[in-house]
N, C-alpha and C positions, 0 to 999 in steps of 0.2 A: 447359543442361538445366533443362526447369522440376520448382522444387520443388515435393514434394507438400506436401498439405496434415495437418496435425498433426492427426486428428478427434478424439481423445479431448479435449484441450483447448479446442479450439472446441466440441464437442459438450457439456459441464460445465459451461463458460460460459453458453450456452445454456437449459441443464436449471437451474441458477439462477436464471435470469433469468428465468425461465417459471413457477417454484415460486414464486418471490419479490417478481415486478413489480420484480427493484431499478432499471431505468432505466425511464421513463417519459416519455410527450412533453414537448417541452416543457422537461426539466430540464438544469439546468446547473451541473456533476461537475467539482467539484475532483479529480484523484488526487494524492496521497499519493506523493511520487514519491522513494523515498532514494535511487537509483540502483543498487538490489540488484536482483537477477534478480527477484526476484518480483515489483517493482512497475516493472521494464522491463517485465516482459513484460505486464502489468495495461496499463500502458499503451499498449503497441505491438497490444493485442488492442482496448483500447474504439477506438482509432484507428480501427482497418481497420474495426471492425464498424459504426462511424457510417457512413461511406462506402455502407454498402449496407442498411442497417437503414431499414425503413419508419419507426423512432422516429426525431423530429426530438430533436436534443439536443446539448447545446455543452460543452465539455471543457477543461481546463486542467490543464494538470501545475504542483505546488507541491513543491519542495522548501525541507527547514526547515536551513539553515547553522547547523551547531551549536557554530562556536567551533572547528574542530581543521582545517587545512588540506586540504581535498578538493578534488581536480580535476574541477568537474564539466560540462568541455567533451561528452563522450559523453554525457550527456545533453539539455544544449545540441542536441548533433547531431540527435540521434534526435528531440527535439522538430520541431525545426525539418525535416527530412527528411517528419515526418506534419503537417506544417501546425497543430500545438497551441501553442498561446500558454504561456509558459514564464517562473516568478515564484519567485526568490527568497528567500525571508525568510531573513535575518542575526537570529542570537538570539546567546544569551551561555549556552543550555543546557549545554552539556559543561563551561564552565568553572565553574559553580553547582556543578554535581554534584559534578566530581570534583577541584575546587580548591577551591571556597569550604566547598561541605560536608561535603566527602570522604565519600561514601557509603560502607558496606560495601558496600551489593545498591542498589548506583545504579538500575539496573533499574527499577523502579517511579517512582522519582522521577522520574527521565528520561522516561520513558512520560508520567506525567502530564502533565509539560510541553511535550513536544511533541506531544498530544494536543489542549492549549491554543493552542497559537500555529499548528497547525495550521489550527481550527478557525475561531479566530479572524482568518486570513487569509482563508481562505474564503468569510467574511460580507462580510470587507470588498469582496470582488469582486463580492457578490453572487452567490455559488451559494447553492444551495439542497442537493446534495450533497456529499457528500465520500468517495469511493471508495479502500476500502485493500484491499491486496495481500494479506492472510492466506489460508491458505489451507485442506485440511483437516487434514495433517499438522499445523499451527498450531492448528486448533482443539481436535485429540484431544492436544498437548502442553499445552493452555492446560486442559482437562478436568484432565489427571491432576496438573499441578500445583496445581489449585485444590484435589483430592482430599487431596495430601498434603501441602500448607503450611499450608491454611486450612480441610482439613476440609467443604468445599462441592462438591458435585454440579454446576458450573455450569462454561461457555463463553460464549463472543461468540456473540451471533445474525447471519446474513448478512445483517440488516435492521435496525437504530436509530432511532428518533426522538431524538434528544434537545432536549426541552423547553426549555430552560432557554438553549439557542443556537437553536432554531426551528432546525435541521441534521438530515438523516438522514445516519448511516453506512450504508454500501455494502460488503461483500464479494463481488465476483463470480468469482473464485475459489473459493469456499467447497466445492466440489464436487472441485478440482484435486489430486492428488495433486504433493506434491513432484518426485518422479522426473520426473513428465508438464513440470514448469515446465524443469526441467534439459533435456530433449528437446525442447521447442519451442525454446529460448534459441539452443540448437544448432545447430538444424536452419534458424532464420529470422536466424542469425548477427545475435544484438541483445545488443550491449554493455553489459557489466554495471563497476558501480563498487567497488572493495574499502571495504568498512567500515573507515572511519578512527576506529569507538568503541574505545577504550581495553581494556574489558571483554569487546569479540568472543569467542569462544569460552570465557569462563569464566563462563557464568552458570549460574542453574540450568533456563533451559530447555535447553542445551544438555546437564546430566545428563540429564534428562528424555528 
C-alpha cells in the first residue's frame, strides 16, 4: 500500500524556506543530527527534498558523542539508506558538565558546548551551514523561558549569520508543529534514538 504523503509538514518546510531563503544553491548543510525525532526527521526531510529540488546542495549529518554510551547504529542506518555522508565527533561534554563540574542547570553549559564543537566540525568539513532541528513548539518554549528566567522578549531566528565562525544557522522546521514531527515519524516509520542525557526530562524547558 503506498504511503501518503504528510503535507502539512512538507508544506512548513517549504513555507520556511521561501520566507527565509535558509537553503540556497550551491550550499553545503551540516545537520545537527542527535538522533531524536526531530532531527531524524530534519534529516530524512532535507534528504528526499535534495532529490527533487531544483536547489543544487550537499548535506551531511554530524553527530556530537558526548561521553555517555549511545547506540547510534539507527542512525548509521538511516544515513546510509538516504545516501548522506555520516561523522562522528567524540567530545568529553557530558562528563565536563556533570562530572567535572557538576552543574546544577547543566543546560546551558551543555548547549554552549555543543554549540561549539558542533560548529566547529562543520568548518572543518567545509560547510558553510549548519541546520538544526528546532522547531516551533521550541521556539515559543525558548520565548517564555527567556520571559521568565531572564526577563527578555526574545527567541532563535530561523536564519543566523554568525560572524565570528563565517557559519549560518539553519532552522527549517521553524514553521513545524511538534505533534506534526510525531505523525510524520509515524507514518514514514524513521527511527528515533532515546536521549542518554542524564538531565532528560528534568529541566526547565520541560516545566515550561
Amino acid at each position: 500500500m503506498k504511503k501518503k504523503l504528510h503535507y502539512p509538514f512538507w508544506q512548513k518546510i517549504g513555507k520556511a524556506n521561501y520566507d527565509y531563503q535558509l537553503i540556497e544553491n550551491n550550499d553545503k548543510i551540516a545537520i545537527g543530527l542527535s538522533g531524536g525525532k526531530d532531527s531524524m526527521a530534519l534529516l530524512y526531510a532535507l534528504a528526499k527534498l535534495k532529490q527533487r529540488s531544483p536547489i543544487k546542495y550537499e548535506l551531511m549529518a554530524i553527530t556530537l558523542e558526548l561521553g555517555w554510551k549511545t547506540n547510534l547504529q539507527p542512525a548509521i542506518n538511516l544515513c546510509k539508506d538516504l545516501n548522506i555522508p555520516y561523522h562522528i565527533e567524540y567530545t568529553d561534554i557530558g562528563p565536563i558538565v556533570f562530572e567535572y563540574r557538576k552543574e546544577k542547570n547543566p543546560c546551558s553549559l551543555c548547549a554552549k558546548m555543543k554549540r561549539g564543537a558542533l560548529h566547529n566540525a562543520a568548518k572543518r568539513f567545509g560547510f558553510n551551514k549548519v541546520a538544526l532541528a528546532h522547531h516551533l513548539d521550541d521556539a515559543i518554549e525558548t520565548l517564555l523561558l527567556n520571559m521568565f528566567y531572564t526577563g527578555r522578549i526574545k527567541t532563535f531566528q530561523p536564519k543566523t549569520y554568525l560572524d565570528k565562525k563565517d557559519i549560518t544557522l539553519i532552522r527549517p522546521l521553524i514553521y513545524v508543529e511538534e505533534k506534526t514531527i510525531r505523525n510524520f515519524i509515524a507514518e514514514y516509520d524513521i527511527p528515533v534514538i532515546p536521549s542518554g542525557c542524564p538531565a532528560n526530562g528534568h529541566t526547565k524547558r520541560e516545566e515550561i
